[in-house]
C-alpha positions in Angstrom: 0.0 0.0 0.0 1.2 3.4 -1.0 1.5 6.2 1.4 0.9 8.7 -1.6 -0.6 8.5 -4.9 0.3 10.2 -8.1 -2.1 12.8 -8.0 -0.9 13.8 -4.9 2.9 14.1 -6.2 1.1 16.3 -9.3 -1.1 18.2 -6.8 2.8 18.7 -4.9 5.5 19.3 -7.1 2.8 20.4 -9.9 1.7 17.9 -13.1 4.2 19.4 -15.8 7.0 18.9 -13.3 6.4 15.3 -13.3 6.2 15.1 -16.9 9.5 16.5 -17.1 11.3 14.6 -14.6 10.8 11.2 -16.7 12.3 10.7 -20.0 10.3 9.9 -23.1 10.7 6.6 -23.5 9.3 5.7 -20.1 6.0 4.5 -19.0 5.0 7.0 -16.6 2.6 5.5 -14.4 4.5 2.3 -13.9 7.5 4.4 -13.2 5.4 7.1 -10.6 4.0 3.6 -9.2 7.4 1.7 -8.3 8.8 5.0 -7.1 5.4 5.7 -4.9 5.8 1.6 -3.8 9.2 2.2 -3.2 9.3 5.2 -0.9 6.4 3.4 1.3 8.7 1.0 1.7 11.7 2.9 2.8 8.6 4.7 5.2 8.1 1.4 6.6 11.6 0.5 7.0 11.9 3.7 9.4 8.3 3.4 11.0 8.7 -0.3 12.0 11.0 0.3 14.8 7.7 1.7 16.3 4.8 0.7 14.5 3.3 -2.1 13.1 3.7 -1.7 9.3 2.0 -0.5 6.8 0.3 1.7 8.6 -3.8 1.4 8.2 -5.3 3.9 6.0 -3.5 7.1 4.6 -2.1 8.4 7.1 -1.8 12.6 5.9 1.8 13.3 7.9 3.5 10.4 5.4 2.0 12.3 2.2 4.5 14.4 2.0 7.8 12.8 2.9 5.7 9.9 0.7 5.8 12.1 -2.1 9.4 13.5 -1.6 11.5 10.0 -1.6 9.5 8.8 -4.8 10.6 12.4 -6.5 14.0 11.6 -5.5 14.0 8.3 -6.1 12.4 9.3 -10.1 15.1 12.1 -10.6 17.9 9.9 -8.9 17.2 7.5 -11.6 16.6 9.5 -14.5 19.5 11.8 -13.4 16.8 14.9 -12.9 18.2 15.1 -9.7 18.6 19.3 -8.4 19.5 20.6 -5.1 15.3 21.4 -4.1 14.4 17.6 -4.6 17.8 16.2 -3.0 17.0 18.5 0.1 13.3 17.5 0.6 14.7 14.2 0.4 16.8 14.8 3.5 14.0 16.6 5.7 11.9 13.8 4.9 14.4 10.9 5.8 15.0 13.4 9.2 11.3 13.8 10.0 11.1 10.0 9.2 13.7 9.0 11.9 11.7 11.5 14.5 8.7 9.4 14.0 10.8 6.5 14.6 12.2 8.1 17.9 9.0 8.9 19.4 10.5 12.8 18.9 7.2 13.3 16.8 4.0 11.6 16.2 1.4 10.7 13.1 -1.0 13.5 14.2 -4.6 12.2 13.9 -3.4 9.6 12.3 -1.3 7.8 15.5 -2.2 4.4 15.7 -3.9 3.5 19.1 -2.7 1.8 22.3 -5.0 -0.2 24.1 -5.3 0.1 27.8 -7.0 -3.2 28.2 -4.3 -5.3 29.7 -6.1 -8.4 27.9 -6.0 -7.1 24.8 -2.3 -6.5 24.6 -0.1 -8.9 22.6 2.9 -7.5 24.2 4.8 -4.4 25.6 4.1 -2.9 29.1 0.9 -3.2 30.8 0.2 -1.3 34.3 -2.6 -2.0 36.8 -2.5 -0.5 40.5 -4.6 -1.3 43.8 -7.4 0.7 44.7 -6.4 4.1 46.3 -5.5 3.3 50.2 -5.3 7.9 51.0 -7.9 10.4 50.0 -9.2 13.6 51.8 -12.1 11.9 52.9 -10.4 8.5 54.0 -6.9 9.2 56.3 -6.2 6.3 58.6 
């Protein structure tokens, strides 16, 4: 699953800009598609040290850096590669390895933890006695 579509890229870095970055002689939607596959993947690759990947849904904080890695990975290819696309490149790999540090989230689109300590398949679970002090009830 795709983090990103093509539209989005278009809607992004603007439609004749991607017909520009690719050569004649390529097939432009399979091209925008591995690129848009591949940069998921390199998402996932980062995300997995906190999430379980892919991610459910479309999550709207991995459009962009979605969008940015299959530019680069385009132009990198098609040597189109110029100092603008290089350098989103980077911010997105950086914002990437925040997520993965827990230095920034998803947005609305964090996954949820469960509190249920039955329904947890693993990590920490706390539970706690009833409360002994309050200001009604001092021994």
């Amino acid at each position: 699953m795709a983090y990103a579509t093509r539209a989005e890229i278009e809607q992004i870095w603007g439609e004749q800009f991607v017909i520009d970055l690719l050569p004649l002689d390529v097939d432009a939607a399979e091209a925008i598609g591995n690129a848009l596959t591949q940069a998921s993947a390199e998402i996932d690759v980062h995300l997995s040290a906190r999430y379980e990947t892919p991610l459910e849904g479309h999550p709207a904080a991995l459009v962009m850096p979605a969008v940015n890695i299959a530019v680069y990975n385009l132009a990198i290819r098609h040597t189109s590669l110029t100092t603008t696309i290089e350098d989103r490149y980077k911010q997105s790999i950086k914002m990437l390895e925040r997520i993965a540090d827990g230095k920034a989230g998803l947005g609305a689109d964090e996954p949820s933890v469960s509190t249920d300590p039955t329904t947890s398949s693993g990590g920490a679970a706390f539970t706690a006695n009833e409360r002994v002090f309050s200001r009604k009830n001092l021994p």
